[in-house]
VOBA-1610 file (N, C-alpha, C; in pm, whole numbers, padded with zeros to 5 digits, always signed):
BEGIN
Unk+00085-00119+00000Unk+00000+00000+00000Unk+00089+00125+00000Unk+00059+00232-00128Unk+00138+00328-00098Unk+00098+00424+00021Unk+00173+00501+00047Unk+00224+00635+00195Unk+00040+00668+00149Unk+00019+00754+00040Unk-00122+00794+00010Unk-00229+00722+00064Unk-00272+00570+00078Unk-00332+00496+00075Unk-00308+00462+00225Unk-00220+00488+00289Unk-00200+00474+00416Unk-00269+00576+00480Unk-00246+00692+00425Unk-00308+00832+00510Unk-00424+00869+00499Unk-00475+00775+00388Unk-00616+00802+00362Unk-00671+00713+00467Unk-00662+00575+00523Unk-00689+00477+00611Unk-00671+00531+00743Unk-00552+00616+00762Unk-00530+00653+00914Unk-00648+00784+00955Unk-00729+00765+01090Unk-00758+00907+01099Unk-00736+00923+01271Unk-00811+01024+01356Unk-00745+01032+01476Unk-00840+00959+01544Unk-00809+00895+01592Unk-00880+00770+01636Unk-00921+00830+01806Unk-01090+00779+01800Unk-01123+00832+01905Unk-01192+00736+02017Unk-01168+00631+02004Unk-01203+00482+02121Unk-01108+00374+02034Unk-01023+00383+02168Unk-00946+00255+02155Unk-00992+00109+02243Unk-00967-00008+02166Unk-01013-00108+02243Unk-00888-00111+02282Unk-00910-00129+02453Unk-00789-00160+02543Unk-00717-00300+02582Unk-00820-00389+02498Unk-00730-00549+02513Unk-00636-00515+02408Unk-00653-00501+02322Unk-00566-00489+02215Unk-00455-00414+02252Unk-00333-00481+02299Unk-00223-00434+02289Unk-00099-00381+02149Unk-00021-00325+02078Unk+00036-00334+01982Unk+00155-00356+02028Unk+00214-00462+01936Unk+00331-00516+01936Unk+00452-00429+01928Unk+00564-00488+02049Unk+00661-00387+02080Unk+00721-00353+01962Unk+00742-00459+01889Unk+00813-00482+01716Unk+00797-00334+01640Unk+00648-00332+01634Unk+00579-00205+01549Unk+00574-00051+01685Unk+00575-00107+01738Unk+00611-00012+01886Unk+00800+00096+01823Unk+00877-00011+01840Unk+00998-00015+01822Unk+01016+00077+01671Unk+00949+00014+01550Unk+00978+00062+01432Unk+00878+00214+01421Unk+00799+00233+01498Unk+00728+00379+01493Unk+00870+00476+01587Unk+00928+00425+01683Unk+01000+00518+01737Unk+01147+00519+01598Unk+01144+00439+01545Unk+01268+00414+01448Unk+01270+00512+01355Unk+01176+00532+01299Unk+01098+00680+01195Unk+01112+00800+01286Unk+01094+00797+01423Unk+01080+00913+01438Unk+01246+00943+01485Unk+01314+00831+01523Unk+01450+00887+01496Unk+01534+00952+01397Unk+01473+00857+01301Unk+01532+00937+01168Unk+01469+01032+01092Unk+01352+01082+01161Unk+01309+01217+01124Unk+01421+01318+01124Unk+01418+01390+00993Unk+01480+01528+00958Unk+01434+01651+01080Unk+01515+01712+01150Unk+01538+01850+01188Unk+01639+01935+01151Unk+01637+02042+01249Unk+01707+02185+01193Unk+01864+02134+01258Unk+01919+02161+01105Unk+02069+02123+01195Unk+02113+02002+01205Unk+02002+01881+01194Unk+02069+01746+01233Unk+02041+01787+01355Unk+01982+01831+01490Unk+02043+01868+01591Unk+01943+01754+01723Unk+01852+01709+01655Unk+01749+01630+01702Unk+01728+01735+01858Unk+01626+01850+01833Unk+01603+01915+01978Unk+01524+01830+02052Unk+01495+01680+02050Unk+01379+01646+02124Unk+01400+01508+02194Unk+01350+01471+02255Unk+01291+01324+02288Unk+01187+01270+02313Unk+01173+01132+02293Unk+01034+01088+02316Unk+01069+00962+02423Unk+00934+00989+02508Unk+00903+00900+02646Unk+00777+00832+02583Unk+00826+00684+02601Unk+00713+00600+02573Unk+00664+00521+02668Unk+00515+00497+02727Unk+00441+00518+02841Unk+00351+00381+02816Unk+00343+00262+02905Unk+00274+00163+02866Unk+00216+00150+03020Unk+00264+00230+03100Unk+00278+00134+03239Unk+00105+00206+03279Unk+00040+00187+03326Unk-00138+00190+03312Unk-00111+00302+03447Unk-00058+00254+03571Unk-00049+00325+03655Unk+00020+00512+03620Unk+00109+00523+03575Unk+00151+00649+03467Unk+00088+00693+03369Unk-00024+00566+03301Unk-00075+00633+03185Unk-00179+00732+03253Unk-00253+00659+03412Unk-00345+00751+03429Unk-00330+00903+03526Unk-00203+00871+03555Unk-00164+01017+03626Unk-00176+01134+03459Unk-00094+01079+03352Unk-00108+01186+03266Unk-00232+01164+03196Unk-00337+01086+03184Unk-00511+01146+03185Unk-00550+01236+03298Unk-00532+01225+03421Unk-00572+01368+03500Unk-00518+01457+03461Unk-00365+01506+03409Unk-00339+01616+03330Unk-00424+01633+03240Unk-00491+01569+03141Unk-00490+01563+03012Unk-00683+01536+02988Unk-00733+01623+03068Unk-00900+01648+03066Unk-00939+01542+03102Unk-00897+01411+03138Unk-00966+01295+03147Unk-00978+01204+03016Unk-00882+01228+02923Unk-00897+01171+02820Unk-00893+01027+02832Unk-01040+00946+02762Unk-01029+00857+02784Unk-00961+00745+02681Unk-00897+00834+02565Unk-00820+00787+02485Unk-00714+00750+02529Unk-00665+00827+02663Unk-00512+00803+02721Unk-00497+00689+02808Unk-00614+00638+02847Unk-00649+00512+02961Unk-00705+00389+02841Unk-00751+00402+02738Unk-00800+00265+02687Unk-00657+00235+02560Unk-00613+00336+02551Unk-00500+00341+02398Unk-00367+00241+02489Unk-00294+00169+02388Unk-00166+00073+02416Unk-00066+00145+02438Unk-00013+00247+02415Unk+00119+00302+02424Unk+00101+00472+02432Unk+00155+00527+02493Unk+00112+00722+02485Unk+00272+00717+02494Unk+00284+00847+02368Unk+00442+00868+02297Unk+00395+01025+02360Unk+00511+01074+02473Unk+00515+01203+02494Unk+00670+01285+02433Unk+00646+01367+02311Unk+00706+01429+02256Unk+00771+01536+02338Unk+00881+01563+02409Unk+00962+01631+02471Unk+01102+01761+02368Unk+01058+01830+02359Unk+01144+01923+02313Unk+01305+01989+02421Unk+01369+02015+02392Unk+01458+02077+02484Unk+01446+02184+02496Unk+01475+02237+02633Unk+01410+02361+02711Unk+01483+02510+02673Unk+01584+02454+02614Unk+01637+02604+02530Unk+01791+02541+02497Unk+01856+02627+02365Unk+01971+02559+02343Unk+02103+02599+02419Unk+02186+02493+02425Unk+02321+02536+02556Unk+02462+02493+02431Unk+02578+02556+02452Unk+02673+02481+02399Unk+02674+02382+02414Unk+02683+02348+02470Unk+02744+02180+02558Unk+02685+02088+02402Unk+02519+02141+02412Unk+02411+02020+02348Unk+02466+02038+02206Unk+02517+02180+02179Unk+02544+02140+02037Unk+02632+02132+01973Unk+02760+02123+02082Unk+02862+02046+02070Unk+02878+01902+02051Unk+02767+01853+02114Unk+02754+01687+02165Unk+02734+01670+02022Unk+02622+01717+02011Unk+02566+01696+01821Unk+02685+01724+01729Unk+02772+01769+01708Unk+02879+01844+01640Unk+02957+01718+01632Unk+02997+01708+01785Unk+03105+01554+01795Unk+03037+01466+01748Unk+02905+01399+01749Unk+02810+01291+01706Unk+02871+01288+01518Unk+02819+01450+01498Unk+02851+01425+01337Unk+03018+01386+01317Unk+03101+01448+01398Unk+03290+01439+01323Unk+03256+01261+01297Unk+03261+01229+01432Unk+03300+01119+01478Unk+03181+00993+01321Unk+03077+01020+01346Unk+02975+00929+01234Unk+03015+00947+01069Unk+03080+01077+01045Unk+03117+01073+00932Unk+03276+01123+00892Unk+03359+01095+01036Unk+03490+01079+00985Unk+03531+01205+00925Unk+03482+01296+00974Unk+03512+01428+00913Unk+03572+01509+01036Unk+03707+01593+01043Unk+03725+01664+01112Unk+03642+01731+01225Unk+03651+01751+01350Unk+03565+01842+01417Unk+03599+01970+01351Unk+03709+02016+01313Unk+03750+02203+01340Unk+03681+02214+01190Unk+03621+02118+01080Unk+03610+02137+00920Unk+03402+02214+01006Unk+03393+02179+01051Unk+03241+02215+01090Unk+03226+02298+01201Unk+03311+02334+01252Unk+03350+02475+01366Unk+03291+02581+01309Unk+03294+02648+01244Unk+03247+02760+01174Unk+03067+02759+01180Unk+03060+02635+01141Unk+02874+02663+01076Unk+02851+02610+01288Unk+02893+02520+01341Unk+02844+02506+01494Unk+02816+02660+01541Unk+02972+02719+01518Unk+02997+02862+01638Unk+02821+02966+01596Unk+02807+02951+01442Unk+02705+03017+01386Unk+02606+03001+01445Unk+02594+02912+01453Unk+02426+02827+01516Unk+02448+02848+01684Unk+02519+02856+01757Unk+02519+02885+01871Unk+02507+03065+01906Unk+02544+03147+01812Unk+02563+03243+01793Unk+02445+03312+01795Unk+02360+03201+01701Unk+02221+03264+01657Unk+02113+03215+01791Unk+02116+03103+01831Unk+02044+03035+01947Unk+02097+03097+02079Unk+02201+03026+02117Unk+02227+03023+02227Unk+02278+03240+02288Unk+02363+03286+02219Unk+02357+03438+02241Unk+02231+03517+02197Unk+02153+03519+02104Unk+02076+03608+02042Unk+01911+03589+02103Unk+01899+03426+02081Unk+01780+03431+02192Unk+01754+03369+02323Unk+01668+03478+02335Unk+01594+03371+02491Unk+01559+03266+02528Unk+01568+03186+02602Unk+01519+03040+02638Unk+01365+03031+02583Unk+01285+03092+02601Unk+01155+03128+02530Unk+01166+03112+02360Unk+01281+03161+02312Unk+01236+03152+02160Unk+01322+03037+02112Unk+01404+02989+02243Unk+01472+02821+02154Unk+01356+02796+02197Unk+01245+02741+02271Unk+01190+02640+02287Unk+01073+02630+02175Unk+01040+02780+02126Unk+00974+02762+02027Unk+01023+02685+01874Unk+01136+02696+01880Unk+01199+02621+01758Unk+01196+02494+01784Unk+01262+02459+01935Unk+01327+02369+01916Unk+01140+02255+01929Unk+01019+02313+01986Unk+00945+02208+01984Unk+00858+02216+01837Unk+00902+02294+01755Unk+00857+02315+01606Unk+00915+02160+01554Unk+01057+02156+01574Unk+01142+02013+01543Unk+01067+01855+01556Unk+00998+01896+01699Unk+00943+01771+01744Unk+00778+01759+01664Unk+00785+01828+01625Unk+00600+01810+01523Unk+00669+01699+01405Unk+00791+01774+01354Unk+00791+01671+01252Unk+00846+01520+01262Unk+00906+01481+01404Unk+00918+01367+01463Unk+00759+01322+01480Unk+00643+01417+01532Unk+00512+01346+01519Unk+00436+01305+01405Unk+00471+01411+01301Unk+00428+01362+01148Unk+00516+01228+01129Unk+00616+01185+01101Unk+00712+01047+01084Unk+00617+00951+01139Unk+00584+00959+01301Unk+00537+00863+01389Unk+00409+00821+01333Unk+00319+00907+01297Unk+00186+00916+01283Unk+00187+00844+01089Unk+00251+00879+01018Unk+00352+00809+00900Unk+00330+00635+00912Unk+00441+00621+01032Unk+00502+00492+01026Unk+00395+00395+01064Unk+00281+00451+01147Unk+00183+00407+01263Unk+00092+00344+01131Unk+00052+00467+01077Unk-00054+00431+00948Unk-00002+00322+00847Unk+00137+00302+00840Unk+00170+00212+00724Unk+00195+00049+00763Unk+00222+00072+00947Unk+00209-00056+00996Unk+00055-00106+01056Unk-00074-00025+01033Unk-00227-00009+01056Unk-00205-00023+01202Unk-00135+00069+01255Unk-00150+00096+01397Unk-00266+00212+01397Unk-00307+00253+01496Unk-00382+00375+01486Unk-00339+00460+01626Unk-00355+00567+01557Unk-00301+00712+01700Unk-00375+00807+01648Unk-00352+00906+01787Unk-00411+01024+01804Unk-00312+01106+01847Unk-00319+01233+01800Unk-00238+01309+01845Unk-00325+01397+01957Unk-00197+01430+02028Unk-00325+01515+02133Unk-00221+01644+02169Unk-00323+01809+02188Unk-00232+01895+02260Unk-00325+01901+02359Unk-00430+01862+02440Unk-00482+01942+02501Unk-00450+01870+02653Unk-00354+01931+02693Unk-00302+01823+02812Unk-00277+01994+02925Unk-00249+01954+03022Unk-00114+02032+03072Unk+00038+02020+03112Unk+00089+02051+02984Unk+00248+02062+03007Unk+00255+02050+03084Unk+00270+02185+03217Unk+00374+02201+03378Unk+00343+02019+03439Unk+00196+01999+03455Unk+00184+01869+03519Unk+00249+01743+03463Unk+00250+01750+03311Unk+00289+01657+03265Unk+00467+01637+03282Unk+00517+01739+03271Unk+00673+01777+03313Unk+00690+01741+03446Unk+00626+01768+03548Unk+00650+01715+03696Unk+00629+01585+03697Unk+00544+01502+03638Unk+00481+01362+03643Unk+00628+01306+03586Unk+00632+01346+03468Unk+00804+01279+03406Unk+00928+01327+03481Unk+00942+01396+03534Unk+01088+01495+03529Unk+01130+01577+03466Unk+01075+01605+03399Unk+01119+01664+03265Unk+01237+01768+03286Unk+01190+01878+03371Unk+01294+01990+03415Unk+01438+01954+03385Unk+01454+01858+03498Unk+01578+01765+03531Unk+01668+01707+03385Unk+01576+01684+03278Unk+01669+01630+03188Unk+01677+01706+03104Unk+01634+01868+03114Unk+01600+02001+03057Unk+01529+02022+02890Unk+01412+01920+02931Unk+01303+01885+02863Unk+01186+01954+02854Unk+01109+02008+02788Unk+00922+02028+02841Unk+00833+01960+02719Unk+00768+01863+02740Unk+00655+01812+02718Unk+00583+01947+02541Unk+00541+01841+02471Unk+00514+01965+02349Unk+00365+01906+02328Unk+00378+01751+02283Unk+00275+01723+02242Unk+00266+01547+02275Unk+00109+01493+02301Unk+00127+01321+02313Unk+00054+01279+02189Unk+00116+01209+02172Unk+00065+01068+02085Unk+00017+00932+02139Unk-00150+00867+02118Unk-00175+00783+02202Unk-00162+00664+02053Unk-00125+00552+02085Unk-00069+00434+01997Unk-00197+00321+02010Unk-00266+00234+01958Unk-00350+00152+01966Unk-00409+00071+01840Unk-00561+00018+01890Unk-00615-00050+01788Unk-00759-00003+01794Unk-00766+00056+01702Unk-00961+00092+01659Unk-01066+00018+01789Unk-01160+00078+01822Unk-01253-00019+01861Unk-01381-00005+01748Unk-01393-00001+01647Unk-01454+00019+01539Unk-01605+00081+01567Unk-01627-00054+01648Unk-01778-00042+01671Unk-01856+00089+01728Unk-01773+00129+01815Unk-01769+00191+01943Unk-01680+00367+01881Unk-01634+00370+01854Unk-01566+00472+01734Unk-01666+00550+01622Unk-01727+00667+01675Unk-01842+00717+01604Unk-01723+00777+01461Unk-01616+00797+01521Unk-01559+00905+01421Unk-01494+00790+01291Unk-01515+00670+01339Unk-01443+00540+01222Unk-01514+00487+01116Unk-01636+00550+01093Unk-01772+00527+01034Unk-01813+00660+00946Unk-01709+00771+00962Unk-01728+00923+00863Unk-01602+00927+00776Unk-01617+00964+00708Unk-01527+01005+00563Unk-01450+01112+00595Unk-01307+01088+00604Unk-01188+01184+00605Unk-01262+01284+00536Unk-01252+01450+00602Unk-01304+01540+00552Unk-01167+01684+00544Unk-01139+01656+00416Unk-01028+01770+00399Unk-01070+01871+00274Unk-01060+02024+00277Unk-01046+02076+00161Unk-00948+02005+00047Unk-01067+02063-00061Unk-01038+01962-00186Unk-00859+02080-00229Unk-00818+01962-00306Unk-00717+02030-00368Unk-00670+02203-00439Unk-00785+02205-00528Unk-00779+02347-00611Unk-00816+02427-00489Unk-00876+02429-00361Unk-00853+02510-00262Unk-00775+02529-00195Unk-00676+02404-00164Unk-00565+02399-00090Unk-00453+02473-00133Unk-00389+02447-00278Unk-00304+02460-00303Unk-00299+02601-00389Unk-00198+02719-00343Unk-00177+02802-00408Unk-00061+02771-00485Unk-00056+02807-00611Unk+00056+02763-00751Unk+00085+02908-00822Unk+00220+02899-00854Unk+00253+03018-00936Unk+00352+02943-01010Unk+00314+02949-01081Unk+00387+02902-01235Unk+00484+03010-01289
//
């Protein structure tokens, strides 16, 4: 099945049947995509915490309105951005690249000092975090990607609260904040009013502006 045919099948799934567990395998290969998701820099600003344990899943449903997607769904992927950029981190990344592609550290000194120049002196912890959790959307597009092509089904969710959800993890501590969750599962079809309506997107010739 092509990527198209996948995304047309996937939608945000709104009752999960909770026997249905998904296999760590396809568990494993959704976080695999989202590793090798493209960001700014190569610099990967993010991480993801993956959440099976029932007792944790339901501390972050009391954050998270009572969602009962977050208590019946198999796996909740919490997308973690980094809390603003530091040398250190993008040095680490810098050495990651010499060292993976055998290329000098001092040949890539120049474009690092730049990027620290522009992040770390010019803005505020406030405007890395806006970048850096811009990064982690497209680690959720990959996930949400990989999910649909292995007929997993997810939901993306923002309507949580960060601060709680950051205290529940640690987040501070590993100088993380919480951006967005992803709940991982299997349809309950029956029971799923929204699995029974027709993907509803503006048609093309509206979508797309073209200049030739």
């Amino acid at each position: 099945m092509s990527l198209l045919e996948d995304l047309k099948w996937r939608y945000a799934t709104k009752k999960y049947d909770p026997t249905k567990k998904v296999e760590e395998e396809k568990v494993a290969q959704i976080i695999e995509a989202i590793r090798l998701a493209p960001t700014s820099s190569g610099l990967q600003q993010f991480q993801v915490i993956v959440i099976s344990n029932p007792e944790l899943k339901d501390k972050v449903r009391a954050a998270s309105f009572n969602s009962q997607i977050i208590e019946d769904c198999s796996h909740l992927l919490v997308f973690a951005a980094w809390d603003k950029y530091t040398n250190e981190r993008i040095d680490e990344m810098s050495s990651r690249s010499s060292i993976s592609r055998g290329i000098p550290k001092e040949k890539s000194d120049a474009y690092y000092n730049m990027i620290k120049k522009a992040y770390v002196e010019k803005q505020t912890p406030e405007q890395n975090f806006i970048h850096t959790a811009r990064q982690s959307y497209i680690g959720l597009a990959f996930a949400m990607a990989e999910a649909a092509e292995l007929k997993v089904d997810s939901t993306p969710m923002e309507g949580f609260d960060p601060a709680q959800v950051d205290e529940l993890l640690d987040l501070k501590s590993k100088g993380l904040k919480s951006v967005t969750l992803l709940a991982l599962g299997y349809r309950d079809e029956e029971n799923d009013w929204l699995a029974k309506h027709d993907k509803v997107r503006v048609s093309t010739e509206d979508f797309v502006i073209e200049y030739k």
